[in-house]
Structure formats: structure tokens, C-alpha cells
N, C-alpha and C positions, 0 to 999 in steps of 0.2 A: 571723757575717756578716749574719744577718738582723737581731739586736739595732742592726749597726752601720746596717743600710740606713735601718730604719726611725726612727733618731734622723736620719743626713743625709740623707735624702728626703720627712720630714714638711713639708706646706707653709708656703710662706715666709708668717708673719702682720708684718701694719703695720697701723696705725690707718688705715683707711679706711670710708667709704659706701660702700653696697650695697642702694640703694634696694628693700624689697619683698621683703629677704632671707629666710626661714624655713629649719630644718632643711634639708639635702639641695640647698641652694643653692647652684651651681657644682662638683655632683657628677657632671655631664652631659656636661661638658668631656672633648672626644674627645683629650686628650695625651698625648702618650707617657707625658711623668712623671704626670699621674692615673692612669691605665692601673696604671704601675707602682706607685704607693701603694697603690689597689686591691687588688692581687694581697699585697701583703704584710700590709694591714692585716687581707685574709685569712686571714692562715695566722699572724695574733698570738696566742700561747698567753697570754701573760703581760703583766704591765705594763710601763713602756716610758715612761723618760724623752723627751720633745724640749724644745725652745727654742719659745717663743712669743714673744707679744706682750714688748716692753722688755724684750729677752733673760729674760725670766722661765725659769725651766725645770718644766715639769708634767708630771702622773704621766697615761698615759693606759694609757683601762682596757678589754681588750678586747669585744667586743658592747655598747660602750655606743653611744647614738647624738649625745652631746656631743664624745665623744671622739673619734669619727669625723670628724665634721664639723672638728674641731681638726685632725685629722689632713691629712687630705684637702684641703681647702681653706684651711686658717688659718682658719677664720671662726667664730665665733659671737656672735650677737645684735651686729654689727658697729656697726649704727647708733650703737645704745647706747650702744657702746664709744666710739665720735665721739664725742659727747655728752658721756662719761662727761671723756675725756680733757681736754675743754676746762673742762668745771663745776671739776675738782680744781686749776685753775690757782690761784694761783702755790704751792698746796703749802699743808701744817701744818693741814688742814682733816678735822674729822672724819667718818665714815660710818659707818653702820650696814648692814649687810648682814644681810638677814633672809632666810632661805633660800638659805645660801650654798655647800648641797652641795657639790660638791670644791673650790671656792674662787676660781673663774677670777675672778671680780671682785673679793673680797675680794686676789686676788694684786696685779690689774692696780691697784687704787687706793693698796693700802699702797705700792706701787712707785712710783706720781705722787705721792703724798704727802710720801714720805718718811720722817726719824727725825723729825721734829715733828709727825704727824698721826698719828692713832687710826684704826683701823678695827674694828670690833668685828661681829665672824663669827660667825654664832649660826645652827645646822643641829644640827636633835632626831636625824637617825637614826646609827644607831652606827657603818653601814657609810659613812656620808657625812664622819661628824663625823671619823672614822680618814683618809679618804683627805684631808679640807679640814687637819688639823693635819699627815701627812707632805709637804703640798704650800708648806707654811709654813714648818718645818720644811728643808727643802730648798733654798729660797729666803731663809731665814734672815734672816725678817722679822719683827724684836724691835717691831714698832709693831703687828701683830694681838691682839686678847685672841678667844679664842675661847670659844664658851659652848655646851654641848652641851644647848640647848632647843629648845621652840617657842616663838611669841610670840600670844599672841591678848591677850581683855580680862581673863582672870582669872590668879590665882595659882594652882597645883594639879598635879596628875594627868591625864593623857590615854591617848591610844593611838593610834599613829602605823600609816597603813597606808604599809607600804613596800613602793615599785616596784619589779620583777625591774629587773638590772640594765643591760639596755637602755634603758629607759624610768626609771633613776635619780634623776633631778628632778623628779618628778611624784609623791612622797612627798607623803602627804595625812593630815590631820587629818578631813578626810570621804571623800568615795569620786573615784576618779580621772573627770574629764575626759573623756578622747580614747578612741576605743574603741583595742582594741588591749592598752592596756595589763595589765599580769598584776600582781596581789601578789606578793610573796614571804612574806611573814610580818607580823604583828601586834606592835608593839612599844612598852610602856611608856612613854612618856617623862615629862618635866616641864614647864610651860607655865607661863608665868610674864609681866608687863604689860613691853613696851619704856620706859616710863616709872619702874619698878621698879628694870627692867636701868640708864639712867640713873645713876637715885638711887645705884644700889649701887657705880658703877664711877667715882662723880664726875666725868662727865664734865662740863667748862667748855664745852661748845659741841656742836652738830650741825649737819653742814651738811646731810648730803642722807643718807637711809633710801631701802634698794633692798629692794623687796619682790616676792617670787616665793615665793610659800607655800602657791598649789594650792588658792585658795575660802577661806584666812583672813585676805585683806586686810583687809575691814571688822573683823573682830572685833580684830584688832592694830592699826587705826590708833583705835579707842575703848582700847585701851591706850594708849595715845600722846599723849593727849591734852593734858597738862601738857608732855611735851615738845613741841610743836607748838606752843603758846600761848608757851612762854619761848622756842625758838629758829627758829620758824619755819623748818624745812628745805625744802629742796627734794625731792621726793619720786620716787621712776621705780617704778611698778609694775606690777603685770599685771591687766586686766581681762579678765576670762572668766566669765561668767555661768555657763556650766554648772558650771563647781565648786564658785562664788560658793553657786548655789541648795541644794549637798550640806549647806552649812553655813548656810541659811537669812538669805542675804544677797540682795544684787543690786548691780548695777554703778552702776544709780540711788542705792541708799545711799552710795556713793562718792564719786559726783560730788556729793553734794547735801554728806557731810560736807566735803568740799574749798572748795567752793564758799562756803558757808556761812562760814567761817575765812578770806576772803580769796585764795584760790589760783585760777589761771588753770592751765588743763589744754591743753596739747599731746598731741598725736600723734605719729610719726615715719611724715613722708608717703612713699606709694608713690613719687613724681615723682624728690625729689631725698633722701630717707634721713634729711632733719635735720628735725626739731621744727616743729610748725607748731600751728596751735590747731588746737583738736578740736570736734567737732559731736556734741553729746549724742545716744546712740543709744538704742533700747529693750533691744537687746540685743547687747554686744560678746561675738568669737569670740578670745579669747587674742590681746588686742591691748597694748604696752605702753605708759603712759602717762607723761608728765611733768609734774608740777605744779608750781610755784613760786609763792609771795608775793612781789605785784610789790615791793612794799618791800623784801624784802632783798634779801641781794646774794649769796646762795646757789645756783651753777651755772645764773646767769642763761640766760634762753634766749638773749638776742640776741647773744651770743659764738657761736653755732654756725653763724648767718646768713648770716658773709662770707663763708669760701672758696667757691673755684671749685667745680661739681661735679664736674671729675676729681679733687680733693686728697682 
């Protein structure tokens, strides 16, 4: 009965805005059925298929706080998802997902995509790379390659600190962000240039590289470098200086490599959720970014402009 509640009582997810959204957003809602997802999400021993986004169906993992939010409210990173859903128009278009821990975007784009688009899932920790290949797997989506790395500027060896598994996504190559968070354990991985990954996988095209990799954005977009020169993608990543710093970076290194290369940097504004340009700061708090080359035609911004703000 509980297995059964907790697939038909998970909330209903759609593509929509949610201007100003973070974790724990719309977990406050006084409803009978929050209420009721609450109490069961609870007392979840185990994992636990539901239905999300484009009937997708994902594995949610108990005490995680991704998986919560999935639960509970349908939501995560919603804006993005807007975004995400209009840049993949009309389909056959490829992504790279770098830090794709359990897979929720790597799911959502192969599914917009379709069987003529690539998406290529690349997540170094064991316990992430296991749950992002049973969620592919599941959904029986033959257009993923998945690659069980990190991505920075070099070829090599590393050591991945990996998040207790509430704080899951916050796997780091330097030291975690947000206080709060706990290790679990020290773990080996392989690290290798997204420009490499390219080469090796021939791919004919990139449209747009999502990055979420916890302070090694700059070092993985100096990987990148040749791809960004031949396919100029559109880029969505995350700026956070304090993780930036673990790994001897900064948000300025960022903006300056973007900038430099032709790219115009959006924000996803508080007001109305979709894209707007951004105002160089001294120091960003885990804000995500979108970049695009106004010359190509890779997940332009001004497709996300029109709709109303209820759609």
C-alpha cells in the first residue's frame, strides 16, 4: 500500500516557471495532499519509482534532498527546465551534461530530443553513475552514452569527495560549498578534457554543455576549448565562488573566459523565472548562468521571452 501511495500521490510535475525557486520551494503549502506526501515520504525505507516530467519514470532515493523536492512538489531547478525545454526545440540536437548525478536532465533532454539527438552523461561517482545508468535504463533511452568521469583541464587521476546522501549532488573534486554538508567517503576517479570526450565519441555537433560540478567549472571549460571554438554551444552553468575558490578559481575567471569568446551571459531573473542578462558581480552565491553566442542558433535566449507569466 505504501509502495502503491507513494508512486500515485508523488506530485504532479509540468514544465513550468517558478520565479526565485531554490530547494524546499513549495514545501510550505498547507494541503491535505503535501501533508499527505510528507508523512509518507517519511516513513520511505527504500527506492521508489514515480512518473515525472514527459511521463519519464525516476528512481527516487530515500533522505535525499533532490529527491524530495521531486517528490513533494514536482519541482526541480524548474526555471531551467523552461529554458531547457524550449533551447531542445525542434529535437536531433546534442548535450552534454557534465555533473549529471542521477540523471533528471540528462532524462529530460534525451526525451526532447529524441532518437536523432545525443546526450552524453558524464558523473565520476559510483554511487551516482549506478543510479544515473538504472534511471536510463528504465526509461530505455538508447540516445544516452554515459561516461563514468570527471571533467576538468587535464587527462589523469583524481579523488572525488563524495556527499552523504542527502546532500548527493554536491560531490566535489575540492571541498564542499554549503555548510551542513558531510562526506561519505574519498573516491578515486578519472578525469579526463570534455574536448577529449568529443574527440573520442565523434561527435558531429554540440548544442549546449550543462554544467553543475561543484568549483570545477573553469577548469572544465579550459578543457573545452576547441569544442567551443568549432561548435559554439550554449552553455547553462553554476556560479558559486565558494567552491569556485576550493579549486583556485573565480566566477570572474568565467565571465571573463565567456566573454572573451563572444558569449552574452543571462541570468534566470527573480521577477518572472526566464533568462534575462546578467550584471557582473564580485561574488556569485550558487546562481545559474546561461550563456550563448549571439551568432548561433543554439538554445537562443529570445524563444523563452514570449509566454505569458502563468505558462
Amino acid at each position: 500500500m505504501r509502495r502503491w501511495g507513494l508512486a500515485r500521490l508523488a506530485a504532479h510535475a509540468k514544465v513550468r516557471r517558478y520565479p526565485g525557486w531554490n530547494v524546499g520551494s513549495g514545501e510550505s503549502d498547507r494541503s491535505v495532499f503535501l501533508k499527505l506526501r510528507k508523512r509518507l515520504w517519511a516513513g520511505m525505507r527504500t527506492p521508489q519509482v514515480i512518473r515525472w516530467l514527459d511521463d519519464l519514470r525516476v528512481y527516487l532515493y530515500p533522505d535525499n534532498e533532490t529527491c524530495r523536492s521531486v517528490f513533494l512538489t514536482g519541482l526541480y531547478e524548474p526555471n531551467e527546465f523552461f529554458w531547457l525545454d524550449k533551447a531542445l526545440e525542434p529535437g536531433g540536437k546534442t548535450l552534454i551534461d557534465t555533473g549529471a548525478s542521477m540523471g533528471l536532465y540528462t532524462l529530460f533532454a534525451a526525451k526532447k530530443t529524441g532518437p536523432d539527438g545525443v546526450i552524453v552523461a558524464i558523473e565520476p561517482s559510483s554511487r551516482d553513475f549506478s543510479r544515473l545508468k538504472a534511471n536510463i535504463e528504465l526509461n530505455r533511452l538508447s540516445n544516452v552514452r554515459a561516461l563514468q568521469v570527471a571533467v576538468s583541464n587535464y587527462q589523469g587521476d583524481a579523488e572525488l569527495l563524495v556527499a552523504s546522501e542527502e546532500h548527493s549532488g554536491h560531490n566535489t573534486l575540492g571541498n564542499f560549498g554549503y555548510p551542513g554538508v558531510t562526506a561519505l567517503r574519498r573516491e578515486p576517479i578519472r578525469v579526463e578534457r570534455i574536448d577529449d570526450i568529443v574527440q573520442r565519441l565523434r561527435l558531429e555537433r554540440v548544442d549546449i554543455v550543462k554544467m553543475d560540478i561543484e568549483g570545477a567549472e573553469y577548469s572544465a571549460l579550459q578543457g573545452a576549448v576547441d569544442t567551443i571554438a568549432r561548435f559554439h554551444p550554449t552553455i547553462l552553468l553554476e556560479l558559486f565562488d565558494k567552491t569556485l575558490e576550493h579549486q583556485n578559481s573565480t566566477s570572474g575567471q568565467i565571465w571573463d573566459f565567456l566573454v572573451q569568446r563572444g558569449y552574452s551571459i543571462y541570468m534566470f531573473s527573480h521577477q518572472t523565472g526566464l533568462p534575462s542578462p546578467a550584471i557582473r558581480k564580485p561574488y556569485f552565491d550558487s546562481e545559474n548562468i546561461v550563456a550563448t553566442e549571439e551568432r548561433g542558433d543554439h538554445g537562443r535566449i529570445e524563444k523563452v521571452r514570449e509566454p505569458a507569466l502563468g505558462t
